[in-house]
KEMIDREN-310074 format. One line per field, with one value per atom (N, C-alpha, C): residue number from 1; residue in one letter; atom name; x, y, z. Coordinates in steps of 0.02 Angstrom, whole numbers. Layout:
BEGIN
num = c(NUM	...)
residu = c(A	...)
atome = c(CA	...)
x = c(X	...)
y = c(Y	...)
z = c(Z	...)
//
This chain:
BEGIN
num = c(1	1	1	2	2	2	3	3	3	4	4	4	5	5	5	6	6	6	7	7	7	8	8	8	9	9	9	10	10	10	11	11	11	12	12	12	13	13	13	14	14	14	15	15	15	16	16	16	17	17	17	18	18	18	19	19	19	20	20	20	21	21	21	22	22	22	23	23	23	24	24	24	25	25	25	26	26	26	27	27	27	28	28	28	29	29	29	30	30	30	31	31	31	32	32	32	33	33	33	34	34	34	35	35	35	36	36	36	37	37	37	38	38	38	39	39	39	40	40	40	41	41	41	42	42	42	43	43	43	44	44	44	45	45	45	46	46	46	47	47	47	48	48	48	49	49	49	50	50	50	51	51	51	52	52	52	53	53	53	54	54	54	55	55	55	56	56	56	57	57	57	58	58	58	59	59	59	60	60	60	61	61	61)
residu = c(X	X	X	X	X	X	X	X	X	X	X	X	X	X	X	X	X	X	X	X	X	X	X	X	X	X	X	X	X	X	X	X	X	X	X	X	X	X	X	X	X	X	X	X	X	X	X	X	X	X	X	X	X	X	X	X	X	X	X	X	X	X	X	X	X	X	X	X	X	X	X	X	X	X	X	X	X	X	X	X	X	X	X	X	X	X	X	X	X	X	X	X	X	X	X	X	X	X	X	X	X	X	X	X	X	X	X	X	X	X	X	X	X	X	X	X	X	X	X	X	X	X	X	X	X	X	X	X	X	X	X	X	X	X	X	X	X	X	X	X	X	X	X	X	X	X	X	X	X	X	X	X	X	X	X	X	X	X	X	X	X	X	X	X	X	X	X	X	X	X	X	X	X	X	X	X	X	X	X	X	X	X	X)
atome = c(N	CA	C	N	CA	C	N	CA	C	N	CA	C	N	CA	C	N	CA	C	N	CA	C	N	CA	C	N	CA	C	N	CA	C	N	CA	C	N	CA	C	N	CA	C	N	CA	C	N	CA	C	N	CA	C	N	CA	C	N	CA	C	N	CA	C	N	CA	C	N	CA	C	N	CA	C	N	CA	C	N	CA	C	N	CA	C	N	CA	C	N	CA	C	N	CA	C	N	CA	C	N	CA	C	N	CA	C	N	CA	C	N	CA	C	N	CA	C	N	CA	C	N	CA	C	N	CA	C	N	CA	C	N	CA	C	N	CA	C	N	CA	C	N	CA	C	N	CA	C	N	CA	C	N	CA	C	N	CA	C	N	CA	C	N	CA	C	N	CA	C	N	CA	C	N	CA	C	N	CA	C	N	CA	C	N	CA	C	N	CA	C	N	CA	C	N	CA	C	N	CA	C	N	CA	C	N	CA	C	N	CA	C)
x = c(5090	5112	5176	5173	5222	5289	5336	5420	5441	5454	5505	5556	5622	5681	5683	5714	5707	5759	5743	5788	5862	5870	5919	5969	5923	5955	5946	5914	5913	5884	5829	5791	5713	5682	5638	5581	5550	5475	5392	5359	5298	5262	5207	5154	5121	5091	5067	5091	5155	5224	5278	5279	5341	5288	5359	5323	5371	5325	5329	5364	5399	5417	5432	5389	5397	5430	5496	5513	5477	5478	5468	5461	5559	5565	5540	5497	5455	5502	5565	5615	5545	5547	5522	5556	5545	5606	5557	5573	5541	5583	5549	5579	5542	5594	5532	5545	5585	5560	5581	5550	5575	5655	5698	5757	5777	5778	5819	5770	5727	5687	5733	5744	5766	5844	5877	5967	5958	5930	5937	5900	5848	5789	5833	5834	5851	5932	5964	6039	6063	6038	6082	6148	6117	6201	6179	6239	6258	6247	6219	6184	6263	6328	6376	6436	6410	6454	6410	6362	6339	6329	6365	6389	6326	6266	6220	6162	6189	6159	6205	6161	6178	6240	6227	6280	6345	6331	6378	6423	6392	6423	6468	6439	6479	6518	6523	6588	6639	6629	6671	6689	6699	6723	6769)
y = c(-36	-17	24	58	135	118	97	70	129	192	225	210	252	235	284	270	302	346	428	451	472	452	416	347	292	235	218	234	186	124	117	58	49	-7	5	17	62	87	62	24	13	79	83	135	140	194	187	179	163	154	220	207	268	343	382	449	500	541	585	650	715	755	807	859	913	958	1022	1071	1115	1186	1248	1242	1217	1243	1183	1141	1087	984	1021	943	907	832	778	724	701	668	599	549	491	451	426	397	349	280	209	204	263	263	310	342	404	410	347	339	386	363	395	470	487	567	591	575	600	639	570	585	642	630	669	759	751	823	852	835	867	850	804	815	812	821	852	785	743	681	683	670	643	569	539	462	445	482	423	408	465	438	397	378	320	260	217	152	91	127	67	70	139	152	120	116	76	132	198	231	255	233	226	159	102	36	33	69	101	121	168	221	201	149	110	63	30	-14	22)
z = c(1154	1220	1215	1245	1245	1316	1304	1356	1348	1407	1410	1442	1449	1470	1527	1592	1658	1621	1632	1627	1677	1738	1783	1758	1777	1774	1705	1650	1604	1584	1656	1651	1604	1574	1544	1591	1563	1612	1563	1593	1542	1569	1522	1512	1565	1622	1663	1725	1741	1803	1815	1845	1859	1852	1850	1858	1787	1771	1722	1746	1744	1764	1707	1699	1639	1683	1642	1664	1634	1658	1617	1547	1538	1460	1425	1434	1401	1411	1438	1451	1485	1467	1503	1518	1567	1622	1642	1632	1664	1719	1759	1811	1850	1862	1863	1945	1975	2050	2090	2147	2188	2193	2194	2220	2138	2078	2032	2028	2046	2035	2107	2150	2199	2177	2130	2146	2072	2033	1978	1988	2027	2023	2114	2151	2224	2222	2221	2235	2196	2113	2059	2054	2028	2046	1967	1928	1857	1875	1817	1806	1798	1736	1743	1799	1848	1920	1986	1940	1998	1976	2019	1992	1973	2007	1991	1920	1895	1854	1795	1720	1653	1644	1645	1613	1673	1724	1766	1768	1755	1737	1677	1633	1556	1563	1604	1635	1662	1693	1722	1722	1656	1603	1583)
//
C-alpha cells in the first residue's frame, strides 16, 4: 500500500483518498482535502505561515 504526504499540511494520505494534482511542467501535488488544494493552488498561502499545518507548527517553535 502506497502513504503519500499531503503536499500542504503534511498529513499521511492512503492510496485511493485525497486528490492528485499534475502541473504542466510534470510537479505532482497531493492533497488529503479541498481545504489544503484550495490554500496552496487558488490563494497561493505558503504551508510554513499557516499555523495548522506540520510545517507551520515547526515554524513556530
Amino acid at each position: 500500500m502506497d502513504i503519500y504526504d499531503c503536499s500542504f499540511c503534511g498529513e499521511k494520505i492512503e492510496r485511493g483518498t485525497g486528490k492528485m494534482y499534475v502541473k504542466k511542467d510534470g510537479t505532482i501535488f497531493y492533497f488529503c482535502s479541498s481545504k489544503c488544494e484550495r490554500n496552496q493552488l487558488k490563494l497561493g498561502r505558503v504551508p510554513r505561515r499557516v499555523p495548522w499545518t506540520k510545517a507551520g507548527a515547526k515554524a513556530k517553535k
